[in-house]
Backbone atoms as SQL, in Angstrom:
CREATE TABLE atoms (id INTEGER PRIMARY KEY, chain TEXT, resi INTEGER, resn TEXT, atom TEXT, x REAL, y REAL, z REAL);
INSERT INTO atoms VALUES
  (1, 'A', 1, 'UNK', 'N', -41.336, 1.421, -56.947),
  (2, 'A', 1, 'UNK', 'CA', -40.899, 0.418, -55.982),
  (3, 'A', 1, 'UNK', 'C', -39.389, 0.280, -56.117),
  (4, 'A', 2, 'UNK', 'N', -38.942, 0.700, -55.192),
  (5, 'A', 2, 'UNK', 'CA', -37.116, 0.637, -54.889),
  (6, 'A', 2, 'UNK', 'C', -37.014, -0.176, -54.107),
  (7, 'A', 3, 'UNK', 'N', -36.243, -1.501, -53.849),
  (8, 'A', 3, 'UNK', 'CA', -35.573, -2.554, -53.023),
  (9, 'A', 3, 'UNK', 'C', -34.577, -2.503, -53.487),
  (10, 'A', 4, 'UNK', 'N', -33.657, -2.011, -52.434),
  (11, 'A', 4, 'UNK', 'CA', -32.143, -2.293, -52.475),
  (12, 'A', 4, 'UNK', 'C', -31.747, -3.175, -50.951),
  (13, 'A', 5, 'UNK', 'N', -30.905, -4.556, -51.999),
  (14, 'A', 5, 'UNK', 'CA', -30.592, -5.371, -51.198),
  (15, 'A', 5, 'UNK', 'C', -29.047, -5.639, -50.904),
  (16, 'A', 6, 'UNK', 'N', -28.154, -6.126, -49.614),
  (17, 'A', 6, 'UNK', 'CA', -26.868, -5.262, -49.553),
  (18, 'A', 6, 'UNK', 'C', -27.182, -6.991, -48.950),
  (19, 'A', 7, 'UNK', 'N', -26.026, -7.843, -49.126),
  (20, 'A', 7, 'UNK', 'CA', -25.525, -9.059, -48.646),
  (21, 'A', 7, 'UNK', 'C', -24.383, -8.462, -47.952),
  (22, 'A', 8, 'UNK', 'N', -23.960, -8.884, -46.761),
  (23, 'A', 8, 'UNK', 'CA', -22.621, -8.447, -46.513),
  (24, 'A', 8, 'UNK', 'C', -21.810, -10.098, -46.159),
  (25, 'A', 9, 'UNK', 'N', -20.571, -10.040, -46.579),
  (26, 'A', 9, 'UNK', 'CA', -19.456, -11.262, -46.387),
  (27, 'A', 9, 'UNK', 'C', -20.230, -12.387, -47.572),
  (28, 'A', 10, 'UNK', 'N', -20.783, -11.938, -47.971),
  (29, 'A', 10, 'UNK', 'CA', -21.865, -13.485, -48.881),
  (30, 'A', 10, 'UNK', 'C', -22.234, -12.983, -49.998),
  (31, 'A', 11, 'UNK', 'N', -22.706, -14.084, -51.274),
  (32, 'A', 11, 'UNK', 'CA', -23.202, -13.036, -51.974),
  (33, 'A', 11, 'UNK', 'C', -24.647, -13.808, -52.489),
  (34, 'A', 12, 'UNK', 'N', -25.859, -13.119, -52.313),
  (35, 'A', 12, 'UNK', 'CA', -26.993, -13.620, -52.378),
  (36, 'A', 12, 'UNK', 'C', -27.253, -14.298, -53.554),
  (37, 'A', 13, 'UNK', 'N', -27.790, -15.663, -53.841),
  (38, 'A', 13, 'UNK', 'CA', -28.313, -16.216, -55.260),
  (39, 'A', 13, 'UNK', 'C', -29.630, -15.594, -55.475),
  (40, 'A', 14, 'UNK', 'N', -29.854, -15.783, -57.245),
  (41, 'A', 14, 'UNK', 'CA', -31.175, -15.082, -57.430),
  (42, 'A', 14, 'UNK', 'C', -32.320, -15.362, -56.355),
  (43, 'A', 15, 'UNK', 'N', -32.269, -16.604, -56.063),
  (44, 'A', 15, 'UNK', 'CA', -33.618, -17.026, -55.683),
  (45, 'A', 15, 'UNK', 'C', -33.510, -16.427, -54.294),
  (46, 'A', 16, 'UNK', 'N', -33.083, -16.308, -53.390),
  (47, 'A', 16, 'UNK', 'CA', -32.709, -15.588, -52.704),
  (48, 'A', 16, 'UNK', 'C', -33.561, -13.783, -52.788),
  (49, 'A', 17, 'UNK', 'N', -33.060, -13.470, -54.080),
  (50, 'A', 17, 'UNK', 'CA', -33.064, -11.980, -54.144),
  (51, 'A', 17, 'UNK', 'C', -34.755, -12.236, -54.316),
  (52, 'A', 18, 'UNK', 'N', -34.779, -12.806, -55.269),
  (53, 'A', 18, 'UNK', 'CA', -36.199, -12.853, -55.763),
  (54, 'A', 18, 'UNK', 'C', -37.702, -12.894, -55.058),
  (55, 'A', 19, 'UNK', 'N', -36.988, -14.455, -53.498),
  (56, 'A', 19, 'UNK', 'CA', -38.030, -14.162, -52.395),
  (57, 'A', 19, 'UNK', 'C', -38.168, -12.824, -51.867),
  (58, 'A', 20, 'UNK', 'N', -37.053, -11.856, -51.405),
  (59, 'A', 20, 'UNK', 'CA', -36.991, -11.197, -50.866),
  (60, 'A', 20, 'UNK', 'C', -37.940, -9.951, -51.655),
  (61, 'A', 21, 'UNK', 'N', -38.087, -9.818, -52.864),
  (62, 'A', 21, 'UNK', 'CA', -38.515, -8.660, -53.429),
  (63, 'A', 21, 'UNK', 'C', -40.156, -9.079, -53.451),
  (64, 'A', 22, 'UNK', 'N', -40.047, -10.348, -53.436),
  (65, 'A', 22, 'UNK', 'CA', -41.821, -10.453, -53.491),
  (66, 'A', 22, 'UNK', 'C', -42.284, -10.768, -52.454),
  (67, 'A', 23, 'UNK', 'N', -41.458, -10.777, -51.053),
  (68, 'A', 23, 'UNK', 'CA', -41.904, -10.369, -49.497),
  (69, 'A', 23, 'UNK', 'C', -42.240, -9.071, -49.163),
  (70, 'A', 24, 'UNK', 'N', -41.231, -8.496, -49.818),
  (71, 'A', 24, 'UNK', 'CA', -40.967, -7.135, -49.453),
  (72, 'A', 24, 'UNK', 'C', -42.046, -5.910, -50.056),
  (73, 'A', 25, 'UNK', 'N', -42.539, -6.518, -51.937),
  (74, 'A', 25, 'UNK', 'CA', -43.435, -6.128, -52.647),
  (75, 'A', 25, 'UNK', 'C', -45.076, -6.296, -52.078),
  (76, 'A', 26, 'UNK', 'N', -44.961, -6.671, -50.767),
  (77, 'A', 26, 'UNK', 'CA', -46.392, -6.811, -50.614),
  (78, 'A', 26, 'UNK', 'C', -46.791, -5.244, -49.397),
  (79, 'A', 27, 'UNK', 'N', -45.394, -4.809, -48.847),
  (80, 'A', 27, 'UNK', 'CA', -45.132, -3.712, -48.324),
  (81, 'A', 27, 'UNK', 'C', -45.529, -2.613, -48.945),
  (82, 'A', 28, 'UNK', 'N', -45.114, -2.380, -50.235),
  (83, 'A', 28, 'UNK', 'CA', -45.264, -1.160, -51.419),
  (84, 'A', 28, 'UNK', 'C', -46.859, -1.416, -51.482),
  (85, 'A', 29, 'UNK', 'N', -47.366, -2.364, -51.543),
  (86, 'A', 29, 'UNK', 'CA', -48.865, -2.560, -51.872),
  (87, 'A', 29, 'UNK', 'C', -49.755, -2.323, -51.183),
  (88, 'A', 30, 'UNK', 'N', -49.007, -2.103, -49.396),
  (89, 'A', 30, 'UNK', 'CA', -49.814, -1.896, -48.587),
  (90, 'A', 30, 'UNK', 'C', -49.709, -0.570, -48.260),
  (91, 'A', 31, 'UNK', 'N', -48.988, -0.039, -48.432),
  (92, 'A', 31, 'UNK', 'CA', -48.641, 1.576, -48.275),
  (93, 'A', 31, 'UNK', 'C', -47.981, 1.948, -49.194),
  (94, 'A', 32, 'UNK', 'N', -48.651, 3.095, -49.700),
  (95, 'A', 32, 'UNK', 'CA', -48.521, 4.125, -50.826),
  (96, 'A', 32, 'UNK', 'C', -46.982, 5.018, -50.906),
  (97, 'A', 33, 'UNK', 'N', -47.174, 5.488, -49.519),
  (98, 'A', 33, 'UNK', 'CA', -46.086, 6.303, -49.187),
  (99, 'A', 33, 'UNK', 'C', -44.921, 5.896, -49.244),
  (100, 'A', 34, 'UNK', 'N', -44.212, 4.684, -48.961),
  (101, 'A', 34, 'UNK', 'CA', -42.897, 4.400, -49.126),
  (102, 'A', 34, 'UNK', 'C', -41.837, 4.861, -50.328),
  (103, 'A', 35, 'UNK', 'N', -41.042, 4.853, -50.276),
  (104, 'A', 35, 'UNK', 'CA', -40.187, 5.334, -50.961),
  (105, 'A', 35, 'UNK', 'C', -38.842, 4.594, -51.375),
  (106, 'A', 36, 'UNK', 'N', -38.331, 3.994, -50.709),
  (107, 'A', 36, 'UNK', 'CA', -37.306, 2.773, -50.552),
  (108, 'A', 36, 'UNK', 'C', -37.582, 2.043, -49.844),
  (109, 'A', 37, 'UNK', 'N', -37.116, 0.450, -49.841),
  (110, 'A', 37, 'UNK', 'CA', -36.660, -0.340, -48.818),
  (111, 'A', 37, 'UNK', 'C', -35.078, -0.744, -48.862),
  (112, 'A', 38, 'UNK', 'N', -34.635, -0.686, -47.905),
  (113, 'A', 38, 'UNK', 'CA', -32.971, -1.524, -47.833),
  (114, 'A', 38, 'UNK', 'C', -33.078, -2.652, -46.924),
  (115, 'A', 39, 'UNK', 'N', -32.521, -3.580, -47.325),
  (116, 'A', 39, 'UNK', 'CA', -32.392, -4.947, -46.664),
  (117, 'A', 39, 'UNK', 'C', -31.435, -5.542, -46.706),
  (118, 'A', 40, 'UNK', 'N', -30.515, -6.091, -45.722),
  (119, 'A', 40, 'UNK', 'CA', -29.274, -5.844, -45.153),
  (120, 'A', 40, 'UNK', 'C', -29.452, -7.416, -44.961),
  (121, 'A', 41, 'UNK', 'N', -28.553, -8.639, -45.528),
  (122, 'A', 41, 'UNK', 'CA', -28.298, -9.760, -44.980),
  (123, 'A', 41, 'UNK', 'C', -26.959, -9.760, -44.525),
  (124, 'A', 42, 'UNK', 'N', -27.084, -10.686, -43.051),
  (125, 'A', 42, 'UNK', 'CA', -25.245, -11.070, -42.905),
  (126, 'A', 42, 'UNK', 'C', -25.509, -11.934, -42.173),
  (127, 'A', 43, 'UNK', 'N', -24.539, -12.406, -41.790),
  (128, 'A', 43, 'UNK', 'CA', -23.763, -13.855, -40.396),
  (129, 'A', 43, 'UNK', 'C', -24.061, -12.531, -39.434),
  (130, 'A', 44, 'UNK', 'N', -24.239, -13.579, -37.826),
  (131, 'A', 44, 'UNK', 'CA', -24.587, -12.780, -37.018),
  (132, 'A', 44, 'UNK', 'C', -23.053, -13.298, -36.306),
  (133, 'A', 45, 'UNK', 'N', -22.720, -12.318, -35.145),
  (134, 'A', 45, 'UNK', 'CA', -21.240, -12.661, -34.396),
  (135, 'A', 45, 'UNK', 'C', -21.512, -13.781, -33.595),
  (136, 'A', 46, 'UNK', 'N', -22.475, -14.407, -33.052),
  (137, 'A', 46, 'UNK', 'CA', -22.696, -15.377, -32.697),
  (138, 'A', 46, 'UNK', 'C', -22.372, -16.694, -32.954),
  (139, 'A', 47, 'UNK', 'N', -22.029, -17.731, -32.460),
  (140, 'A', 47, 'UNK', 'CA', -21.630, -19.384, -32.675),
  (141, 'A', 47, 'UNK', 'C', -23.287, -20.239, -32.914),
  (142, 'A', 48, 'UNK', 'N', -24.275, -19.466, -32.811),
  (143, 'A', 48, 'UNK', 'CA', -25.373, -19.932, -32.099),
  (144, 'A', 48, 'UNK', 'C', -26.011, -20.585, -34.016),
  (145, 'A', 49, 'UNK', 'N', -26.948, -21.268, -33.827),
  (146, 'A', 49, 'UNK', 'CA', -27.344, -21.762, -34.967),
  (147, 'A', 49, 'UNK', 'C', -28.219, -20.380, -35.248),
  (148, 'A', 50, 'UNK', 'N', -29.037, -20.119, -34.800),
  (149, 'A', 50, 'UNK', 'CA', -29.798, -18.357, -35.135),
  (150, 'A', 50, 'UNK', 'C', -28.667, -17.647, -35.482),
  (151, 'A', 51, 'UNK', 'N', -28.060, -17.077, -36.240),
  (152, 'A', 51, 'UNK', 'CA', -26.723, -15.880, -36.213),
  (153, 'A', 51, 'UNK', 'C', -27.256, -15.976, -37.880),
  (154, 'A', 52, 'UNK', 'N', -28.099, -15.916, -38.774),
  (155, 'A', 52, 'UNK', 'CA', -28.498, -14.972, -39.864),
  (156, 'A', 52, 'UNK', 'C', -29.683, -14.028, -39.993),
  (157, 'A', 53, 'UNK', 'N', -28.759, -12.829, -39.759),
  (158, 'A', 53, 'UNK', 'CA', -29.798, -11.718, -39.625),
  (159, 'A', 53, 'UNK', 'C', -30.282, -10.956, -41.057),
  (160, 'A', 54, 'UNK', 'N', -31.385, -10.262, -40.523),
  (161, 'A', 54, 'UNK', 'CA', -31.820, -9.474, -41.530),
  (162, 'A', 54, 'UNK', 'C', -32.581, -7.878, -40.989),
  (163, 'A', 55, 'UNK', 'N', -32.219, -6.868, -41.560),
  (164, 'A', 55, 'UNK', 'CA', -32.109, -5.585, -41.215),
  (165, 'A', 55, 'UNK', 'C', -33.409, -5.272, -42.467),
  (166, 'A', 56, 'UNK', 'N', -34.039, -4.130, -42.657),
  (167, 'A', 56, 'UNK', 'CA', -35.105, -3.966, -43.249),
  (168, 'A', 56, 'UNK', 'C', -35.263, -2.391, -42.829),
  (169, 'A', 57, 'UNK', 'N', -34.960, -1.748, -43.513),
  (170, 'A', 57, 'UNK', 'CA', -35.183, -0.093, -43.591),
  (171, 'A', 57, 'UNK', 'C', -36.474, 0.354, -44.550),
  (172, 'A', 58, 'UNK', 'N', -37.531, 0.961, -43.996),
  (173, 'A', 58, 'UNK', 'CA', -38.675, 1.118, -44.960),
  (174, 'A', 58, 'UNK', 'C', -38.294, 2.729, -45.182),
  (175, 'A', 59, 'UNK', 'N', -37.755, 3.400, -46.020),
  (176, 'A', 59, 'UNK', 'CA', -38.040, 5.065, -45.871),
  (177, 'A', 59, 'UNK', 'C', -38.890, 5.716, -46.408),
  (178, 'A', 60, 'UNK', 'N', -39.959, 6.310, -45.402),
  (179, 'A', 60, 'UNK', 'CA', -40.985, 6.450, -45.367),
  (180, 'A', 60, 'UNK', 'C', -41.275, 8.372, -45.361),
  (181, 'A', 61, 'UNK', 'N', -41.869, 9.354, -45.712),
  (182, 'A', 61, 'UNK', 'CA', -41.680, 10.578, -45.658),
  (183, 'A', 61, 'UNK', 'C', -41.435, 10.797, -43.762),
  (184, 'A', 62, 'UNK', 'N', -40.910, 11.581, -43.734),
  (185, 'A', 62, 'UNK', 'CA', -40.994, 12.074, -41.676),
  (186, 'A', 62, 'UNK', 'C', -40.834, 11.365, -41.242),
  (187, 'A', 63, 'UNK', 'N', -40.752, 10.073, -41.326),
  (188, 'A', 63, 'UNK', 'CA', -39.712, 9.395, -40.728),
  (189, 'A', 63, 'UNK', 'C', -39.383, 7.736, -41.321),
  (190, 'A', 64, 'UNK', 'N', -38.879, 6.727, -40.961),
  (191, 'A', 64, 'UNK', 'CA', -38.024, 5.355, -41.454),
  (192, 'A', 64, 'UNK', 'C', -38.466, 4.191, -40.462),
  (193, 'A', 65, 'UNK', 'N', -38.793, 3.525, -40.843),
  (194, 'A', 65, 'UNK', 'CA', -39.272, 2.139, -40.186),
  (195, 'A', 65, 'UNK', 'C', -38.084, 1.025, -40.435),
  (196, 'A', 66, 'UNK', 'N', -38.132, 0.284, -39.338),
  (197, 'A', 66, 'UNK', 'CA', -36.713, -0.467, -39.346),
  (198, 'A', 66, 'UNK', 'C', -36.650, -1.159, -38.183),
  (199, 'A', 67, 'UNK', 'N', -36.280, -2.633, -39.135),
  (200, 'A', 67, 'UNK', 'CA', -36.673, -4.057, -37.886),
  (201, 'A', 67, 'UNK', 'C', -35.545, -4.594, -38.296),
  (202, 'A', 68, 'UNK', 'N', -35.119, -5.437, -37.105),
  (203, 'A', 68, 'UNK', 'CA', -34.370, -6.331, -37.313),
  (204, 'A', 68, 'UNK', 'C', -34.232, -7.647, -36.702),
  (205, 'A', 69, 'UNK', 'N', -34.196, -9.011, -37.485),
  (206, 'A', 69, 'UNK', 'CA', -34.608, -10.006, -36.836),
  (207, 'A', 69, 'UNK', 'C', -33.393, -11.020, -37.060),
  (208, 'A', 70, 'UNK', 'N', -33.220, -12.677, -36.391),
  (209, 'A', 70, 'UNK', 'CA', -32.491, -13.150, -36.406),
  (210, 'A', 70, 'UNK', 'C', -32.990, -14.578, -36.695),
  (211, 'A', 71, 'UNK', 'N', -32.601, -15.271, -37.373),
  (212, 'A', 71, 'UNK', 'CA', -33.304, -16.825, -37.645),
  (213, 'A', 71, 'UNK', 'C', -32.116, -18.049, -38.021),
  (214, 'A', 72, 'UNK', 'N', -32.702, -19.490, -38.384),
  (215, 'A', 72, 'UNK', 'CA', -31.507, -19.725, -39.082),
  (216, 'A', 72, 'UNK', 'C', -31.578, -19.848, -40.491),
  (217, 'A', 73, 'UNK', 'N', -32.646, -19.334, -41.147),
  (218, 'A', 73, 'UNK', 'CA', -32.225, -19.110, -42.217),
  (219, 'A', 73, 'UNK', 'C', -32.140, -17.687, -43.042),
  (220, 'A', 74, 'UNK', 'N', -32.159, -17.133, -44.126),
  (221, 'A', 74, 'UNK', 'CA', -32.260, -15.732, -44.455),
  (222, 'A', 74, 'UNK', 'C', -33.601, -15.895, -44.774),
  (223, 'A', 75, 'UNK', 'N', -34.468, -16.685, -44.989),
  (224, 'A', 75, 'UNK', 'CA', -35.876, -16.687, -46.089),
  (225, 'A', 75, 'UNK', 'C', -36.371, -16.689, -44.409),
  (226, 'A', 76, 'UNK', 'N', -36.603, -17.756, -43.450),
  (227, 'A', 76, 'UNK', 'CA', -37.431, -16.870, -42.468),
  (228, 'A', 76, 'UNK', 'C', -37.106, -15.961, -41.641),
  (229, 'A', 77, 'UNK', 'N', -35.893, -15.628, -41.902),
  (230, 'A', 77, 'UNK', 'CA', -35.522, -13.927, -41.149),
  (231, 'A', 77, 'UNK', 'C', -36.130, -12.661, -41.891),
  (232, 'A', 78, 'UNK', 'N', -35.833, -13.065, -43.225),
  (233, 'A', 78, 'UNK', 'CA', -36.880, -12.246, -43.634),
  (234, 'A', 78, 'UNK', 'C', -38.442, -11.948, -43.967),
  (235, 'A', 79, 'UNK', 'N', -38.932, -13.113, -43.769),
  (236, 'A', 79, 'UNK', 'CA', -40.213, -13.361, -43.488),
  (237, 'A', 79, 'UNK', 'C', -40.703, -13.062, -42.066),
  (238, 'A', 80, 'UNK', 'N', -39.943, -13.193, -41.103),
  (239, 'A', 80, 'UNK', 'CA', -40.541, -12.489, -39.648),
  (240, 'A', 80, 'UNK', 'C', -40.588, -10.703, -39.954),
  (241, 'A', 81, 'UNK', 'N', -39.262, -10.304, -40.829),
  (242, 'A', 81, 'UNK', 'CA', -39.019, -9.301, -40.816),
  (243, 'A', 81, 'UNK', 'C', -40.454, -8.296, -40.733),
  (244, 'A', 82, 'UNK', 'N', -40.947, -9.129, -42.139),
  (245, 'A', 82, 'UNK', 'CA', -41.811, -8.426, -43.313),
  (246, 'A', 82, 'UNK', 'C', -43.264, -8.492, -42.642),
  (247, 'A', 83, 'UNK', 'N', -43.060, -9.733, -41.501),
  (248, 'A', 83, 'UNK', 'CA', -44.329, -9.599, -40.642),
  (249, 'A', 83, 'UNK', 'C', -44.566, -8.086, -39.644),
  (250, 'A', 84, 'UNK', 'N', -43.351, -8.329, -38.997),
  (251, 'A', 84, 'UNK', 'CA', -43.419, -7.194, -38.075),
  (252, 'A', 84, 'UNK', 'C', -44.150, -5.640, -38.613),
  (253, 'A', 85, 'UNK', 'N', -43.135, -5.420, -39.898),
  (254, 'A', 85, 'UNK', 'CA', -43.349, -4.346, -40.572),
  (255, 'A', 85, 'UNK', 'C', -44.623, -3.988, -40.910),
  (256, 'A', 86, 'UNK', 'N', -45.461, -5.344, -41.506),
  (257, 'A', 86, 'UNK', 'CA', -46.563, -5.472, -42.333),
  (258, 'A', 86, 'UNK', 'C', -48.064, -4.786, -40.753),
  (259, 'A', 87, 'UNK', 'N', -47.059, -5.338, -39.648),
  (260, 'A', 87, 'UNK', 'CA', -48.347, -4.928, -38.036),
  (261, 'A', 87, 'UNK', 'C', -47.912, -3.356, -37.985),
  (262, 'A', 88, 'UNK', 'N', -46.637, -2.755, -38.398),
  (263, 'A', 88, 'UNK', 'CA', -46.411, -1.627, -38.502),
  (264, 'A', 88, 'UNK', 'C', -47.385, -0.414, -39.013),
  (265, 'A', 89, 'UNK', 'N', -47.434, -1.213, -40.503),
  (266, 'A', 89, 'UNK', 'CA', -48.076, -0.450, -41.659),
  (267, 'A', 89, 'UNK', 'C', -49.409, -0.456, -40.565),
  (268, 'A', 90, 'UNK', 'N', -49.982, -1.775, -40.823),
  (269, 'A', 90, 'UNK', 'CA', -51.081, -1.716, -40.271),
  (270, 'A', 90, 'UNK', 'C', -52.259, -0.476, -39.292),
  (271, 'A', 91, 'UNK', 'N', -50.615, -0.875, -37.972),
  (272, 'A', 91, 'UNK', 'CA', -51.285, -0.434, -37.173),
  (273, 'A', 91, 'UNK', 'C', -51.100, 1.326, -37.078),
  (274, 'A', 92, 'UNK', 'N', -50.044, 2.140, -38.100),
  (275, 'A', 92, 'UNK', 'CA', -49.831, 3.935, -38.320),
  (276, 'A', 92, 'UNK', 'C', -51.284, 3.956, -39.270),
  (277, 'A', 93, 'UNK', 'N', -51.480, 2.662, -40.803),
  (278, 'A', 93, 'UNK', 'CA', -53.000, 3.607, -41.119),
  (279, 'A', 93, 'UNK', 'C', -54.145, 3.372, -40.225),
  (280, 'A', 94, 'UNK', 'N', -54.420, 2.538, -39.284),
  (281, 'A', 94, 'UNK', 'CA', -55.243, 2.710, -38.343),
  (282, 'A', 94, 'UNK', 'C', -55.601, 4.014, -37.606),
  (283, 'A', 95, 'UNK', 'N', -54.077, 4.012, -37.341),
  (284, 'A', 95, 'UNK', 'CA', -53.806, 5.456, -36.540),
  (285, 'A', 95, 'UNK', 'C', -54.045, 6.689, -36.687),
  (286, 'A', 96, 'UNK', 'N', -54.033, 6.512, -38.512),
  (287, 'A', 96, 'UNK', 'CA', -53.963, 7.935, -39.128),
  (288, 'A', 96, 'UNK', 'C', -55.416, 7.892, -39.411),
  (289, 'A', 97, 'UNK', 'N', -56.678, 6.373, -39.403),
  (290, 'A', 97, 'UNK', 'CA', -57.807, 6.670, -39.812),
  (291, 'A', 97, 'UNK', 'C', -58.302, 7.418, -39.021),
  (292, 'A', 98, 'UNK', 'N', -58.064, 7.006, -37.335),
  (293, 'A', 98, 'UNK', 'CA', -58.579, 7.298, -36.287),
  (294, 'A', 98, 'UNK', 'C', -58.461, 8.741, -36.081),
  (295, 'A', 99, 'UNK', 'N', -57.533, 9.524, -36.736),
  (296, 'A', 99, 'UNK', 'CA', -57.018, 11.073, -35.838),
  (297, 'A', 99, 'UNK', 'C', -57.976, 11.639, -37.243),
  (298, 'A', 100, 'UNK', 'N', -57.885, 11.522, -38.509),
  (299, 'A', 100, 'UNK', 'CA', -58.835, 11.919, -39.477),
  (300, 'A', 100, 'UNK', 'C', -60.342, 12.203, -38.934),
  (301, 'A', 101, 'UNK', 'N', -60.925, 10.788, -38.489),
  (302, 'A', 101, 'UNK', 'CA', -62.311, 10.707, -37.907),
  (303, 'A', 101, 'UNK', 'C', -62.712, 11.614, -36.478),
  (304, 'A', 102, 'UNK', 'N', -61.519, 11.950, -36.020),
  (305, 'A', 102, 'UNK', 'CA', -61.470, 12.642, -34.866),
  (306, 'A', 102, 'UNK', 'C', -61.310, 13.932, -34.901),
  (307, 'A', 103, 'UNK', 'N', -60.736, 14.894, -36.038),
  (308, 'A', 103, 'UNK', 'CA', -60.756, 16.178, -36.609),
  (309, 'A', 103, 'UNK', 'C', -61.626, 16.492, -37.301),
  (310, 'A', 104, 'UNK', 'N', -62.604, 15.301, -37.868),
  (311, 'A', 104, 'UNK', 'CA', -63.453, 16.089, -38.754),
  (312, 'A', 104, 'UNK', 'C', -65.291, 16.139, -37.901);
């Protein structure tokens, strides 16, 4: 399990880091295959109260999964993140049960 986390202009407190790895750790648990995650916090260019984003790179063999969401805080930006991803996982081993059951 690799999480690399990149704050940009800020610099993240533990607790901070800590949600993020045990959001992110439920990803590794759900799929085998991963290989890294990168997760990218910053200020968004916006004036708007939403302007903290969060970026989320899963690298995955053949290809990289990658969301990006906007909230006002970093804990539920990254919690939508980890949702999206988590319907991701979901819905490729579905995908891959279905083409298995269909070749054999």
């Amino acid at each position: 399990m690799n999480i690399i986390i990149k704050s940009v202009d800020f610099k993240a407190g533990k607790n901070l880091e800590a949600f993020i790895k045990e959001k992110v750790k439920k990803l590794f648990d759900q799929c085998d295959n991963i290989i890294r995650a990168n997760v990218i916090l910053r200020k968004g260019a916006s004036k708007k109260h939403e302007n903290r984003l969060c970026e989320i790179r899963l690298v995955v063999p053949g290809y990289d999964h990658y969301v990006k969401k906007s909230s006002i805080g970093y804990r539920r930006a990254v919690s939508q993140s980890v949702d999206v991803l988590q319907e991701i996982l979901r819905r490729n081993k579905s995908r891959s049960l279905a083409e298995r059951v269909a070749s054999a």
